[in-house]
C-alpha positions as CSV (number, residue, x, y, z in Angstrom):
1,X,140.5,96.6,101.1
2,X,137.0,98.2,102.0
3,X,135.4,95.9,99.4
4,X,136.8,93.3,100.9
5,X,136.1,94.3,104.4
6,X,132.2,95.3,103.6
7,X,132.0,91.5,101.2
8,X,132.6,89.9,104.8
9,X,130.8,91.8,106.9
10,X,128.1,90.8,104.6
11,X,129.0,87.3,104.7
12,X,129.2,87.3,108.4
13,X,125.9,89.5,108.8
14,X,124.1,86.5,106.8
15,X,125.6,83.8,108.6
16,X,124.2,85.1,111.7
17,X,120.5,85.7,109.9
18,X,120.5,82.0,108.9
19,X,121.5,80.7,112.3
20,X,119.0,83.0,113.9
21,X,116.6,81.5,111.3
22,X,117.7,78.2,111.9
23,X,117.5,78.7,115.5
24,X,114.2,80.5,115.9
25,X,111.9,78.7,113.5
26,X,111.0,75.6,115.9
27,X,110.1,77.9,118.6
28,X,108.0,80.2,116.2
29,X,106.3,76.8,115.1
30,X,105.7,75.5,118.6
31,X,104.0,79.2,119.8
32,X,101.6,79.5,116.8
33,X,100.8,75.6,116.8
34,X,100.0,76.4,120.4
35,X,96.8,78.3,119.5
36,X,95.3,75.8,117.3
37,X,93.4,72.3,117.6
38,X,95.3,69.2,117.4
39,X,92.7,68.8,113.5
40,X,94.0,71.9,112.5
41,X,97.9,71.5,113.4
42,X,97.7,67.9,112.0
43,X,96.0,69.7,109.0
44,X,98.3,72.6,108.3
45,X,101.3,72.6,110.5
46,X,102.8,75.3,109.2
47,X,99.9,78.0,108.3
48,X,98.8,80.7,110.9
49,X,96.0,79.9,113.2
50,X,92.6,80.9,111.8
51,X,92.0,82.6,114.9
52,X,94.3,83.5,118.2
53,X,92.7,81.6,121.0
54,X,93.5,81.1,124.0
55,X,91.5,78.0,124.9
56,X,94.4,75.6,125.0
57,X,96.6,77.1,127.3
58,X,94.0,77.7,129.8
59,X,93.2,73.7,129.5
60,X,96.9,72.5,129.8
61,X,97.1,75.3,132.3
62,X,94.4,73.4,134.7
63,X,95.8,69.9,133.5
64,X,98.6,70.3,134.2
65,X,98.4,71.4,137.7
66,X,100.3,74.3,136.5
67,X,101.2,76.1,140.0
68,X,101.7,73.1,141.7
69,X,104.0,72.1,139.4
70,X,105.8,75.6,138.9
71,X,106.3,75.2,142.8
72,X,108.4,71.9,142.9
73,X,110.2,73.3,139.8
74,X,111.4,76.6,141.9
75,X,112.2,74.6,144.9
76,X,114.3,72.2,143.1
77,X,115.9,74.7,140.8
78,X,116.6,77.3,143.9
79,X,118.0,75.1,145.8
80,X,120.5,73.3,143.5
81,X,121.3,76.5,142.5
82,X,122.3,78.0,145.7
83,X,124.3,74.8,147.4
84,X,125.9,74.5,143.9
85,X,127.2,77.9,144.1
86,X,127.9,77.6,147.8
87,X,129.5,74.4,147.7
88,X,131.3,75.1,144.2
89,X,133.1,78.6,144.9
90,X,134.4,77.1,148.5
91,X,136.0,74.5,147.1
92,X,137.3,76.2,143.9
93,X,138.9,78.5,147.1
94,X,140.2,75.8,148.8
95,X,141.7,73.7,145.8
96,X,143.6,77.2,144.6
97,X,144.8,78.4,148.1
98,X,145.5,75.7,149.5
99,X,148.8,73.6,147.9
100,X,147.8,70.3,148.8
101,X,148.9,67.7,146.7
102,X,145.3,65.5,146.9
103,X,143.8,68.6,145.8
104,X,145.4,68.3,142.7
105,X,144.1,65.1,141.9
106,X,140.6,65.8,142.9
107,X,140.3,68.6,141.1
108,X,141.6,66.1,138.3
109,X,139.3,64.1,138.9
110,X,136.1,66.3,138.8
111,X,137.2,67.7,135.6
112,X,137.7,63.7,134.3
113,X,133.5,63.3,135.5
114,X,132.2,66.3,133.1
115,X,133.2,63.8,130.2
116,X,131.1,61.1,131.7
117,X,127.7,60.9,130.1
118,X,124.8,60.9,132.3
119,X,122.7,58.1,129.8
120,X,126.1,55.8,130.7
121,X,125.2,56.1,134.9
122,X,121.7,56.4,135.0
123,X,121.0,52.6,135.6
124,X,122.7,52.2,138.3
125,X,122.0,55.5,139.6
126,X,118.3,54.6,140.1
127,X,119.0,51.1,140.9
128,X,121.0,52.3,143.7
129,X,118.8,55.0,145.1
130,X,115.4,53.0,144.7
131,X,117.8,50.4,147.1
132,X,118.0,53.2,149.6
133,X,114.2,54.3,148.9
134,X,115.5,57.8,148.1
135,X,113.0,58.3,145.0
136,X,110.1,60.0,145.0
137,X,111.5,62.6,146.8
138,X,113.1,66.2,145.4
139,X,116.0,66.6,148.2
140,X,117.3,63.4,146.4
141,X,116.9,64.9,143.3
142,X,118.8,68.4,144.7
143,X,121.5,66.4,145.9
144,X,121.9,64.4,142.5
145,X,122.0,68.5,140.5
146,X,124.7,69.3,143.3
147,X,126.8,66.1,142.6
148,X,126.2,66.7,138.5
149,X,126.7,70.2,138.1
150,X,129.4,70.9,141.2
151,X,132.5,69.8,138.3
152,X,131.5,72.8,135.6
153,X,130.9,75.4,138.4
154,X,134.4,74.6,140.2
155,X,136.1,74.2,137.0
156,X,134.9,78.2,136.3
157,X,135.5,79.3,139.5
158,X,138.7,78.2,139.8
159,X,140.4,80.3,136.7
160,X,138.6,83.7,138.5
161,X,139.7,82.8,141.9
162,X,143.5,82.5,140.4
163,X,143.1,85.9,139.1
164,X,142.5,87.4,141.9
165,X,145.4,89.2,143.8
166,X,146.8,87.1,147.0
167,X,147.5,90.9,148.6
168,X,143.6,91.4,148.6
169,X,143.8,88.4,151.4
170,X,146.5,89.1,153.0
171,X,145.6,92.7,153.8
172,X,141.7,91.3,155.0
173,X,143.8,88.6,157.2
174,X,146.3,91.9,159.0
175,X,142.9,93.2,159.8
176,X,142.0,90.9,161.8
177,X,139.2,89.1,159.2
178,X,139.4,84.7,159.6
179,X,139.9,82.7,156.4
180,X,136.3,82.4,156.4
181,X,135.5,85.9,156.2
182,X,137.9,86.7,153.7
183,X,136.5,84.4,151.4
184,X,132.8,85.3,152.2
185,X,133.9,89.7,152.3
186,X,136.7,89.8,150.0
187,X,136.6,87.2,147.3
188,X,133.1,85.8,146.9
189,X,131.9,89.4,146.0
190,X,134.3,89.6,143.2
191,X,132.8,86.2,141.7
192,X,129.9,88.0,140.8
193,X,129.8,87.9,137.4
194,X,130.9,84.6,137.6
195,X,128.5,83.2,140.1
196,X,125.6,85.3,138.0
197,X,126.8,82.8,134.9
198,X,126.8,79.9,136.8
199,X,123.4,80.2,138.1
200,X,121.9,81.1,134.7
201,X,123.8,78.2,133.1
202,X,122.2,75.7,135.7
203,X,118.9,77.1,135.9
204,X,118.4,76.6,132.5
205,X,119.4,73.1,133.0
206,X,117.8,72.5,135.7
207,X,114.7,74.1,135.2
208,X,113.9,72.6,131.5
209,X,115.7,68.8,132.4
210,X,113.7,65.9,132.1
211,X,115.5,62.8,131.8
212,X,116.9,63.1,135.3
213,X,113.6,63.9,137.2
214,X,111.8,61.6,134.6
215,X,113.5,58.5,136.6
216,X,113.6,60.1,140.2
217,X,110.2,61.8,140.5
218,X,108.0,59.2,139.8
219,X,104.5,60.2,141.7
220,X,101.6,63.1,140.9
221,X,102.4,65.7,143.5
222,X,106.2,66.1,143.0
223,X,106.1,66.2,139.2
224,X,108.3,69.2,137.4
225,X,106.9,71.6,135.0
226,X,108.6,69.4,132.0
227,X,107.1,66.3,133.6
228,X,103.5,67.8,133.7
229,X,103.8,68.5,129.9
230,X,105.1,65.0,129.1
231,X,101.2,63.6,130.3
232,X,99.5,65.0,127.5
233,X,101.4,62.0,125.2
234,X,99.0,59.5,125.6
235,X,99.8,55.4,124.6
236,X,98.3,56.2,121.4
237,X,96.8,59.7,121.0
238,X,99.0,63.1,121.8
239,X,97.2,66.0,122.1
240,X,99.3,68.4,120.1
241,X,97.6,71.9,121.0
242,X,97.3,71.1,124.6
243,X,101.5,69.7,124.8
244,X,102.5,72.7,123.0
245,X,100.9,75.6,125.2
246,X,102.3,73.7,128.2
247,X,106.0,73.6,126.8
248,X,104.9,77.6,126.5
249,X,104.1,78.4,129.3
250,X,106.7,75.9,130.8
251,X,109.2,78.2,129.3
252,X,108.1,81.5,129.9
253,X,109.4,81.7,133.7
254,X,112.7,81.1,132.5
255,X,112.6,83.4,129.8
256,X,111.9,86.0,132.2
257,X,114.4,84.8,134.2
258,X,117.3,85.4,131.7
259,X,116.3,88.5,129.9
260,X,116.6,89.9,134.2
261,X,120.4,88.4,133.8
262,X,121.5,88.2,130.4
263,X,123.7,91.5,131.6
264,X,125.5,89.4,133.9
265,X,126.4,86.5,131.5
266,X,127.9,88.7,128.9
267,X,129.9,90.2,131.5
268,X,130.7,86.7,132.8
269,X,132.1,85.7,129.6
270,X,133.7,88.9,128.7
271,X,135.7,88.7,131.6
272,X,136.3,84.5,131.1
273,X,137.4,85.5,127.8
274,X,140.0,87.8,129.1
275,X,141.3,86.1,132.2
């Protein structure tokens, strides 16, 4: 039985290696690839760089307009961010305490539109928006992240918010507290984990999405860090060195960001995975 045991612990140990391999080999390629000339990467792809210079990332770093693009990246990710969590945990409130049968159906329906690929609606998204002459701009683009990521983020609220005792509002309510200020005081707080995960979840989308801001942001000064690095593809050239140190240091912020609340998600999905 401890053979047995111990063989699949050894399986499962090497599993896990492989997928970690399989997983971080493309990003190992991309950082050291990142230090060398476009010759060199073109010449040996996958040998080390003859030398560690930085030269390439300070280039793409000017290039790309680096901090001005950082900037319209945090303002559009920070503010999705917040009104999705705002808008999201109210309504998952208001679809679980509140027995209306349209709400029901709605929430019905925004579980239907998670299934709905974006590629399928992006046509006439633009088409429609370009009628109103709302591109170009990145409240447009917020209000599209609010509208595409509102579904997942009620969907999760909604299981914690049914978990959570009805005794816990009724006692804020016999104190005197509104509906309002039982949700903000007594239940909101207790969505932390969850709310922690659903920010991390969209800032990763958010932050690294191109497609989306691809079609709406279409001029030089509202361009997203992943748009900035798309301009070193030229119509015939790509300057390899130069597109890799700016997915780099495209990525770092992020990085930072999760390692700050990686806590926070396994505690989110620990507790998902109980409730």
């Amino acid at each position: 039985m401890k053979k047995q045991k111990q063989f699949l612990n050894i399986v499962k140990m090497s599993t896990l290696v492989v997928l970690f391999a399989l997983y971080i080999v493309p990003l190992l390629f991309v950082l050291l690839n990142s230090f060398k000339s476009t010759t060199e990467i073109i010449a040996k792809p996958l040998a080390l760089p003859t030398h560690f210079s930085f030269t390439n990332y300070m280039i793409a770093f000017d290039k790309m307009n680096y901090l001005h693009g950082f900037f319209n990246s945090l303002i559009i990710t920070a503010f999705s961010v917040l009104i999705i969590v705002i808008f999201s945990s109210s309504t998952a409130y208001l679809f679980v305490r509140k027995k209306w049968k349209i709400n029901k159906f709605i929430f019905l329906v925004m579980i239907a539109a998670m299934i709905i690929p974006f590629q399928g609606i992006m046509i006439p998204l633009v088409q429609i928006y370009g009628s109103l002459h709302m591109l170009n701009n990145k409240w447009s683009l917020i209000y599209m992240y609010l509208g595409f990521g509102t579904s997942l983020a009620v969907f999760m609220y909604h299981g914690f918010i049914k978990s959570i005792p009805l005794e816990l509002e009724e006692a804020a309510m016999i104190d005197g507290a509104t509906r309002f200020q039982t949700f903000t005081k007594v239940v909101f707080p207790l969505l932390k984990s969850q709310t922690m995960t659903i920010a991390i979840l969209d800032i990763l989308w958010i932050w690294n999405d191109f497609l989306l801001p691809n079609l709406i942001l279409g001029t030089a000064d509202t361009r997203t860090l992943p748009l900035s690095t798309y301009y070193f593809y030229g119509t015939h050239t790509v300057d390899y060195g130069l597109s890799m140190a700016g997915l780099i240091l495209s990525v770092i912020p992020v990085v930072i960001v999760y390692m700050f609340m990686q806590k926070h998600i396994l505690e989110g999905v620990m507790q998902g995975s109980i409730k």
